[in-house]
C-alpha positions as CSV (number, residue, x, y, z in Angstrom):
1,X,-36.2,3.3,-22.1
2,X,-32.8,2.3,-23.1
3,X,-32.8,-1.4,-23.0
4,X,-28.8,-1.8,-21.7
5,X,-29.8,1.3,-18.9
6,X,-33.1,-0.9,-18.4
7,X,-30.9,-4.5,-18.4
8,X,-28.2,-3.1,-16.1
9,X,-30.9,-1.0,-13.7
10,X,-31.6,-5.1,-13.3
11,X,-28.5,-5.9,-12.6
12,X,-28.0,-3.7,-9.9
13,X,-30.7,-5.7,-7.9
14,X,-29.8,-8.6,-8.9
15,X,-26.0,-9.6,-9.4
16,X,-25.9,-9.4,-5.1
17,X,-28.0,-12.2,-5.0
18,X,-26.3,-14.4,-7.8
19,X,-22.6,-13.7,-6.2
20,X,-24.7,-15.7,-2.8
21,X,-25.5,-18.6,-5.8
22,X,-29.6,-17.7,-5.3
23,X,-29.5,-16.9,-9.1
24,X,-30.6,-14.4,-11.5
25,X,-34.3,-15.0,-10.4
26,X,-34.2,-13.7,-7.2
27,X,-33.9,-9.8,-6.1
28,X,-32.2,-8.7,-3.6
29,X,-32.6,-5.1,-1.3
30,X,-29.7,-4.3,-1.9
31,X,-25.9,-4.5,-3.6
32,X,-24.5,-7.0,-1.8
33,X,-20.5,-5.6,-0.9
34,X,-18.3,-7.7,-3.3
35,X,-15.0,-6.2,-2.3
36,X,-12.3,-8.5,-1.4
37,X,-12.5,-7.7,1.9
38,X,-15.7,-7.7,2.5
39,X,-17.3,-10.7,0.5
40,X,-16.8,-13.4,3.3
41,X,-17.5,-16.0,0.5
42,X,-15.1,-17.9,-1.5
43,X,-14.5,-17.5,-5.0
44,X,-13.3,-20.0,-7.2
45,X,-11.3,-17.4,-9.5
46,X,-10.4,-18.1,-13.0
47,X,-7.0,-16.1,-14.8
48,X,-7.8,-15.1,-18.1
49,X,-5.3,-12.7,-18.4
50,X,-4.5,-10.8,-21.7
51,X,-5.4,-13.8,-23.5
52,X,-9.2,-13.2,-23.3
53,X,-8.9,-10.0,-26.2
54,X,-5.8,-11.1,-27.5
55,X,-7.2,-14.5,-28.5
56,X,-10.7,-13.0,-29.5
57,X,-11.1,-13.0,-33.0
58,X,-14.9,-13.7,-33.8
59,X,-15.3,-16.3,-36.6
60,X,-12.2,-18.0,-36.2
61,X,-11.7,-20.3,-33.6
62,X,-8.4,-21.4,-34.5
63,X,-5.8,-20.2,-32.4
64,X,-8.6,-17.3,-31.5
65,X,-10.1,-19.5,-28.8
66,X,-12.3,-16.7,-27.1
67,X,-13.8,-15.7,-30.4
68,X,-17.1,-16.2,-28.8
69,X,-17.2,-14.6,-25.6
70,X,-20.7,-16.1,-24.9
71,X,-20.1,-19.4,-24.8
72,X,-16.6,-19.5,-23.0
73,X,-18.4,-17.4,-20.2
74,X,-20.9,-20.2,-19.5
75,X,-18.7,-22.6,-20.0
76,X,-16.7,-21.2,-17.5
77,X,-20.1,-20.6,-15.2
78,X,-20.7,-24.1,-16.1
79,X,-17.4,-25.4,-14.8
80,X,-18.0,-23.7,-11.5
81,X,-15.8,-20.4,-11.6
82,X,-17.3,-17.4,-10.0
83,X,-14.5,-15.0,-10.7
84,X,-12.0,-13.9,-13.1
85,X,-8.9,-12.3,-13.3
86,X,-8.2,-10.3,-16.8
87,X,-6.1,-7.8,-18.1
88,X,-8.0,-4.6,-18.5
89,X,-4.7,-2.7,-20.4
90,X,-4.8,0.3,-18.2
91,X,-1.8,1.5,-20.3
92,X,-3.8,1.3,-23.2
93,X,-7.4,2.1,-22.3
94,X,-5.5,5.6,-21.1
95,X,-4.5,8.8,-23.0
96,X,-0.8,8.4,-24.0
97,X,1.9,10.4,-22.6
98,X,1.3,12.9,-25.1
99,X,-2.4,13.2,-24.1
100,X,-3.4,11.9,-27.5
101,X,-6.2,9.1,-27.2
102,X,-5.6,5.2,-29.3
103,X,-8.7,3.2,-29.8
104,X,-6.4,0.9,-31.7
105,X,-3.2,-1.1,-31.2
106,X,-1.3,-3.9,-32.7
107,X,0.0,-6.8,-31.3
108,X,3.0,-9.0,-33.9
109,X,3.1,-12.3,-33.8
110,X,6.5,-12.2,-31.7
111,X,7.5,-15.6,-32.2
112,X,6.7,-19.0,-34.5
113,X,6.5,-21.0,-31.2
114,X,3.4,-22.1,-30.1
115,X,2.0,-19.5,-27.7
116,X,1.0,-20.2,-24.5
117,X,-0.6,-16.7,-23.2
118,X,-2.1,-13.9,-25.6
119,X,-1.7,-13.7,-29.6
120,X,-1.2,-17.2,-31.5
121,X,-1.1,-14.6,-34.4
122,X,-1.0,-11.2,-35.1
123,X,-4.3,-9.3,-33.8
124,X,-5.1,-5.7,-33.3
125,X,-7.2,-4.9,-30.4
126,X,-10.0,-2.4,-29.3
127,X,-9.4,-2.0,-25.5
128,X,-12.1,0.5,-24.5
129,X,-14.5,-1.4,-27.3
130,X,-13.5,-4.7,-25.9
131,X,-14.3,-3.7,-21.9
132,X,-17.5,-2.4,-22.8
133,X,-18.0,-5.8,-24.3
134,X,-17.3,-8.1,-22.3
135,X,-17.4,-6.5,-18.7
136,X,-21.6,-6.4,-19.3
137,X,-21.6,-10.3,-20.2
138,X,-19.6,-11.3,-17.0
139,X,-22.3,-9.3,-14.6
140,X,-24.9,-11.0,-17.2
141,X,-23.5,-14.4,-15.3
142,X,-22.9,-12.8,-11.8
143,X,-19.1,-13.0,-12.2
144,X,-16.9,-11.2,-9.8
145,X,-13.8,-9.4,-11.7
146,X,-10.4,-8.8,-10.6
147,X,-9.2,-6.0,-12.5
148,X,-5.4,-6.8,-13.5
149,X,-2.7,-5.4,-15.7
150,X,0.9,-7.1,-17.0
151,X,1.3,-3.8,-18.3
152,X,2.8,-4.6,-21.8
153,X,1.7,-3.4,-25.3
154,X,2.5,-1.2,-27.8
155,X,3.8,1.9,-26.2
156,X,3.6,1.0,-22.8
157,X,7.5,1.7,-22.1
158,X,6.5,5.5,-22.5
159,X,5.0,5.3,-19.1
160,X,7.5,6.0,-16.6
161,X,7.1,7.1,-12.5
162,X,4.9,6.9,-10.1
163,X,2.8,9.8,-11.9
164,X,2.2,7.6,-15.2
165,X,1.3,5.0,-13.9
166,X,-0.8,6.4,-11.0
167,X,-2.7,8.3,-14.2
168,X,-3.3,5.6,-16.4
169,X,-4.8,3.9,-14.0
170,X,-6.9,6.1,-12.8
171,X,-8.0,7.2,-16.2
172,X,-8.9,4.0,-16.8
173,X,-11.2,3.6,-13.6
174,X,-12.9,6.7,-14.7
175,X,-14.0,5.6,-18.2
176,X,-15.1,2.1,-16.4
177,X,-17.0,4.5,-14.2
178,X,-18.4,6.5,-17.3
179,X,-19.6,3.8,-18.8
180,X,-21.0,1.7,-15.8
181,X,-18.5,-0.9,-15.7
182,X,-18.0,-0.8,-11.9
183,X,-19.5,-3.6,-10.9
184,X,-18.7,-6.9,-9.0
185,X,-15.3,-5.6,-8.8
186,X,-13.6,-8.1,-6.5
187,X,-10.3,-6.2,-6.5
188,X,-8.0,-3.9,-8.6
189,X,-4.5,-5.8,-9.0
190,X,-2.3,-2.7,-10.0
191,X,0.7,-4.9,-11.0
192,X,1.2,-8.4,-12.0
193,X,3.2,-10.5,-9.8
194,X,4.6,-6.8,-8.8
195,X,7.4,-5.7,-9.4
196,X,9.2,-8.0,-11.3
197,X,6.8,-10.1,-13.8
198,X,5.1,-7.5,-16.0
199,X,6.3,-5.1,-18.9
200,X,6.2,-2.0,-16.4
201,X,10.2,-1.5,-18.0
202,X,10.6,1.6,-15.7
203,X,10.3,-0.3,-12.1
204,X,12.6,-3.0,-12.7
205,X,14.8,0.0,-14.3
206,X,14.7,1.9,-10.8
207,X,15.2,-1.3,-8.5
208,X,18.0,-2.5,-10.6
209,X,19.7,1.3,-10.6
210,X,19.7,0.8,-14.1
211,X,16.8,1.7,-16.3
212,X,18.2,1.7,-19.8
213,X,20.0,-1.4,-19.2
214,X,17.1,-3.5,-17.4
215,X,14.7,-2.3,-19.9
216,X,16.5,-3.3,-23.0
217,X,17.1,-6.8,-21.1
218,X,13.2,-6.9,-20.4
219,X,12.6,-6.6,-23.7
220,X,15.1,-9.1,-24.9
221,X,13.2,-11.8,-22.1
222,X,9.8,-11.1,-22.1
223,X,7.8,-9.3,-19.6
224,X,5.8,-12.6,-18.5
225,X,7.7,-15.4,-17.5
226,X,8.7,-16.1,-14.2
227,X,12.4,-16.4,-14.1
228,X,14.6,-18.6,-11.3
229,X,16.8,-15.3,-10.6
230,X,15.3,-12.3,-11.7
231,X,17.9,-9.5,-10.0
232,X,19.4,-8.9,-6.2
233,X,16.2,-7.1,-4.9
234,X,16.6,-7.4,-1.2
235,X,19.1,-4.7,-0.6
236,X,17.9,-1.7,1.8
237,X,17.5,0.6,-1.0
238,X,16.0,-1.7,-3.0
239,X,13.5,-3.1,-0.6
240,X,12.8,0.4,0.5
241,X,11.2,1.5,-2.9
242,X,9.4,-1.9,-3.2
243,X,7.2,-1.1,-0.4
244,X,7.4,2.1,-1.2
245,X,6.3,2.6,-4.8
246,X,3.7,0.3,-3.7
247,X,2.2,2.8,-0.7
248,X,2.5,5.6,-2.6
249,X,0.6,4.2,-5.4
250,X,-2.6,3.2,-3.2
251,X,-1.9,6.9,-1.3
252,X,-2.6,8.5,-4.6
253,X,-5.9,5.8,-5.5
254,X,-7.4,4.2,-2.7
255,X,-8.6,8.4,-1.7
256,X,-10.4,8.7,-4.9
257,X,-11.9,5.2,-5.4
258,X,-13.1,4.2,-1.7
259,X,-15.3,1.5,-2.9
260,X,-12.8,-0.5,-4.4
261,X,-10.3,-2.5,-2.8
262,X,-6.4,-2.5,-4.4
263,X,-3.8,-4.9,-4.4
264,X,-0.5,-6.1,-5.9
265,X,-0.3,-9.7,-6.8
266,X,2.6,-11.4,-5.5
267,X,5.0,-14.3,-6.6
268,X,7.6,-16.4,-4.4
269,X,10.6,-15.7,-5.4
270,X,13.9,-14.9,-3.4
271,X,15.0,-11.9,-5.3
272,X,11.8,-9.8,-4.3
273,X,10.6,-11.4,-1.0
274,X,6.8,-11.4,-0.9
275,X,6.6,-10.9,2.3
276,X,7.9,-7.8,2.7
277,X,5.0,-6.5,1.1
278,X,1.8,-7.6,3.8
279,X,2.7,-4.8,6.0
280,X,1.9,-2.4,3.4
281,X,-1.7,-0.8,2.5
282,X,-2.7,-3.6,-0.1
283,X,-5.9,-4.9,0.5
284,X,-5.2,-8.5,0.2
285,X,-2.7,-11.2,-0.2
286,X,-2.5,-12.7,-3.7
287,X,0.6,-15.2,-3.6
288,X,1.5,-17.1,-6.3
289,X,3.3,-20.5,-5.7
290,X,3.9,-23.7,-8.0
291,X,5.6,-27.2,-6.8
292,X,7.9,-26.5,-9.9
293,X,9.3,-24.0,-7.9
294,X,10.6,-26.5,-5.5
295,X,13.8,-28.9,-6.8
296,X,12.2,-32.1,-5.9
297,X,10.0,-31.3,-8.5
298,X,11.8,-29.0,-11.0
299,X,15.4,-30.1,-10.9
300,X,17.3,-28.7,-13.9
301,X,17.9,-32.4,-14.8
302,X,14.1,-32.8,-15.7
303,X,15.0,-30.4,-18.7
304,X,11.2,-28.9,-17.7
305,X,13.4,-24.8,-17.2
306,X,15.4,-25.4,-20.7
307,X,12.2,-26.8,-22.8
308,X,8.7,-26.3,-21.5
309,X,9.2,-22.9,-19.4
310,X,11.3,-21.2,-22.0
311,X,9.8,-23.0,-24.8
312,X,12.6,-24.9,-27.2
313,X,12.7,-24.4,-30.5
314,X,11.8,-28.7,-30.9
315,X,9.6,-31.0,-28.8
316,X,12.1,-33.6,-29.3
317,X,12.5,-33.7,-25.6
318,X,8.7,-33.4,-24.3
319,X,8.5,-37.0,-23.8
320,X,11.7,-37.4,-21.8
321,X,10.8,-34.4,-19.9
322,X,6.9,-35.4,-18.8
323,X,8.5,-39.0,-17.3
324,X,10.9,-37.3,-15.6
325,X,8.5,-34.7,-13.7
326,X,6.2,-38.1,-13.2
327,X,8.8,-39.4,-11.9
328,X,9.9,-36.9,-9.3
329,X,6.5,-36.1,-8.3
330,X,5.3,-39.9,-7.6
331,X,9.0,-40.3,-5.5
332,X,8.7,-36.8,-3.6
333,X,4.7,-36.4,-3.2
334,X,5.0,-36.3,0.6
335,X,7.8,-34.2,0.9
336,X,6.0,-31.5,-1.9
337,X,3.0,-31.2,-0.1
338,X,4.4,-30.5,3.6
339,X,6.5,-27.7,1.3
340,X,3.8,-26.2,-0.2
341,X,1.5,-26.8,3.6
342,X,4.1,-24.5,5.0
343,X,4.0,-21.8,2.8
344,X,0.4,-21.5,2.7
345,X,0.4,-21.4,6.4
346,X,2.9,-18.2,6.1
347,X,0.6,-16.5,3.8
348,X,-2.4,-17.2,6.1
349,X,-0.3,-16.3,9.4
350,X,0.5,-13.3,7.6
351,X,-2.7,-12.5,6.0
352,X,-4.7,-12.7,10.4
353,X,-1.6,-10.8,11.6
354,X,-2.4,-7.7,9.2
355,X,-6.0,-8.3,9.0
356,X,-5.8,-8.9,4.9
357,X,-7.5,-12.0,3.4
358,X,-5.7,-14.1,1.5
359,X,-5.8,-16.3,-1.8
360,X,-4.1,-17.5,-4.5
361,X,-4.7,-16.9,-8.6
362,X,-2.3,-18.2,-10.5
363,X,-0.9,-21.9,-9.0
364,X,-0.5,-25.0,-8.2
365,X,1.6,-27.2,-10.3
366,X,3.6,-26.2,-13.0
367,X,4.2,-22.6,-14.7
368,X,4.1,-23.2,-17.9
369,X,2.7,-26.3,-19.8
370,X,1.3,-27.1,-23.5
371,X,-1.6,-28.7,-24.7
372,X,0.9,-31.7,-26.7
373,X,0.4,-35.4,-27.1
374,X,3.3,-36.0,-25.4
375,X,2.6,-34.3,-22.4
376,X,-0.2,-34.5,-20.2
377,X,-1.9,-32.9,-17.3
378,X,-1.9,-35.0,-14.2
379,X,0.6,-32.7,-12.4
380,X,-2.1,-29.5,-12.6
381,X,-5.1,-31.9,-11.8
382,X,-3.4,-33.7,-9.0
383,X,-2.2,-30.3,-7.6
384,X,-4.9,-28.6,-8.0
385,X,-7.0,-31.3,-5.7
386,X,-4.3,-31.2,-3.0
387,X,-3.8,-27.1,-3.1
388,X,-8.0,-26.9,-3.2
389,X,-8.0,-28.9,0.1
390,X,-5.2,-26.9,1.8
391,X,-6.8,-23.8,0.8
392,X,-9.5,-24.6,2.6
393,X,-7.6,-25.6,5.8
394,X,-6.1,-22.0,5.9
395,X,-8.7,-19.9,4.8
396,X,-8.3,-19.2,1.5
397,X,-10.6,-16.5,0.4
398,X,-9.8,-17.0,-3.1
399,X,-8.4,-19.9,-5.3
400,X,-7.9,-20.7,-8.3
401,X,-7.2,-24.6,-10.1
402,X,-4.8,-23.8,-12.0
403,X,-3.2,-21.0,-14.4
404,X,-4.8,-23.0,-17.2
405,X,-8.2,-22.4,-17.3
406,X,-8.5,-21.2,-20.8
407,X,-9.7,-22.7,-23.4
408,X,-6.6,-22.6,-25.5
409,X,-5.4,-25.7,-23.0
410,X,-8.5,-28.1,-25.0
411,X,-7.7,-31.7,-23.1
412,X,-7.6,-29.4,-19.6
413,X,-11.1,-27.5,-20.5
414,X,-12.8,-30.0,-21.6
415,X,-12.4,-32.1,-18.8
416,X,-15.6,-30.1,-17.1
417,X,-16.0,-32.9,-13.9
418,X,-12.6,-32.2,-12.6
419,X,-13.6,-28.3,-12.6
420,X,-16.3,-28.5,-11.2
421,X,-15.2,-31.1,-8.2
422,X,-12.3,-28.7,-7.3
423,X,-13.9,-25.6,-7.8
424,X,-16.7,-27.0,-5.6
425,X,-14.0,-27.5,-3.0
426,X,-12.6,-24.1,-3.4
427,X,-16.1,-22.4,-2.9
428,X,-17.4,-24.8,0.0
429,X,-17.1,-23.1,3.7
């Protein structure tokens, strides 16, 4: 018998039974549903976005900090996370728009900053090698995946329309399929923070009117940082093919892949309102909100916006701009909390009224942060404690601590009691 046909025959019985925390030794009589929708239990999700194959260079832990996809798994099992989020590269794993197939692709170091997300260095990648890697060792641990894309990569601005991207998607589902990766699929997030926070050039092209111009300015920005005021979206036009790029999208899927449950991650922000998009046929609610958002917190004064979001090109500031985000968020605690109670309530409200559960992945306290002697990381553990609790007052189904749990953040990851206190927060009913 094949030993990875006889090892995942095994899973089959058994991954149902670890997702309900009995553990690999028990069996269970059957798959137990692990759809978004239909898995009542809470998951304490982890975002490892591109950064788990982009940082994975085996042998070299420096700057490749998931070069050993073992042991950041059970660390990550260890710290109480029962899900992740990655990037599966749909864009990539998929024929290109010439039909010819890449197993290959190489990602430049784009800049000599200090990287938060993905490649500290240049790496090429194996996509389709990668997945059927590391999908098998997350069932190995009884993780549940959400299946994600930012949708950036060599190539990618080739894929244009509804029909490119509806096809590489569903190519890719099919060789997950063919190679029996389709398990403990939690969701399928079509879209980071969609529409405006991913490198799919062509949408922001169509919203803005302007494809040419938006997707040279895309390119210029970056496709993955969340940006104050990121385009006038809420015109009738423009709100019309938000929703409706959206439906058509799960029209064309959700047909051929019943058993999985789709979705578009979501981010506040005023040019795109969120909101908009729980009437439509997405399976869940995936809202992503940060204190930072909020000017008691992220005031342009702090100088968080000009030197930690977008990264300066010196730290000479970090010190000044950690006591001043101290500062604000010891004076304006109160006030932050009742702002962020509120809009977690909307999401819930929203998430009973169209019958969708509801969660969060990326949160709670600042965007972007570095792992730097001068700053430190009491704003992400001290919201993350406060968003953990409030998640549980409004039904969160999913939660995660923070957008930092990599192990490219050291001081954060190793600090394994705080996981495991708020992720056994977030998973308690």
């Amino acid at each position: 018998m094949n030993p990875s046909t006889n090892r995942r025959g095994f899973l089959k019985q058994s991954t149902g039974a670890m997702l309900l925390g009995l553990g690999a030794g028990h069996t269970a009589t059957s798959r137990t549903a692990c759809g978004v929708r239909t898995l009542a239990l809470p998951a304490a999700i982890a975002m490892w976005d591109f950064s788990w194959l982009l940082r994975h260079e085996p042998g070299h832990e420096v700057g490749s900090e998931f070069a050993n996809w073992d042991k950041i798994l059970d660390e990550l099992v260890a710290r109480g996370y029962n899900a992740i989020r990655i990037d599966v590269f749909p864009a990539l794993v998929a024929n290109g728009p010439d039909g010819k197939l890449a197993e290959s692709f190489l990602f430049p170091r784009n800049s000599k900053r200090p990287q938060m997300w993905g490649n500290q260095f240049s790496t090429a990648i194996q996509p389709r090698r990668a997945l059927k890697d590391f999908i098998p060792r997350c069932l190995d641990r009884g993780l549940l995946l959400g299946l994600s894309t930012w949708f950036f990569g060599p190539g990618v601005e080739k894929i244009t329309g509804l029909d490119g991207f509806v096809r590489v998607w569903d190519e890719t589902l099919c060789f997950l399929k063919d190679n029996d990766l389709l398990h403990n699929i939690y969701y399928v997030d079509l879209l980071n923070e969609y529409p405006l926070f991913s490198g799919f050039k062509w949408l922001r092209g169509q919203m803005d009117g302007d494809i040419e111009t938006r997707s040279a300015k895309a390119k210029s920005e970056g496709v993955h940082e969340w940006k104050e005021k990121a385009g006038n979206y809420n015109g009738a036009a423009a709100r019309s093919f938000y929703t409706g790029f959206a439906n058509d999208a799960l029209d064309r899927l959700q047909p051929k892949w019943p058993d999985l449950d789709f979705l578009f991650s979501l981010t506040f922000n005023g040019s795109a309102d969120w909101r908009a998009m729980a009437p439509t046929k997405i399976a869940a609610l995936d809202v992503h909100y940060w204190f930072v958002m909020n000017q008691l917190l992220g005031d342009r004064s702090t100088g968080y916006w000009q030197n930690i979001h977008n990264l300066a090109e010196t730290e000479e500031a970090f010190p000044q701009v950690q006591a001043a985000l101290l500062k604000n968020w010891a004076a304006h605690k109160p006030q932050l909390i009742e702002w962020m109670d509120q809009h977690m309530a909307e999401v819930a409200a929203l998430g009973r009224q169209h019958h969708k559960p509801v969660g969060n992945t990326e949160g709670w306290g600042l965007i972007n942060w570095l792992d730097h002697p001068a700053l430190t990381w009491d704003i992400i553990r001290d919201a993350a404690e406060i968003c953990a609790g409030l998640g549980r007052k409004h039904g969160y189904r999913f939660n995660c601590t923070s957008n930092f749990t990599h192990p490219q953040f050291p001081r954060l990851w190793a600090d394994i009691a705080w996981h495991q206190r708020i992720t056994a927060k977030i998973r308690s009913t």
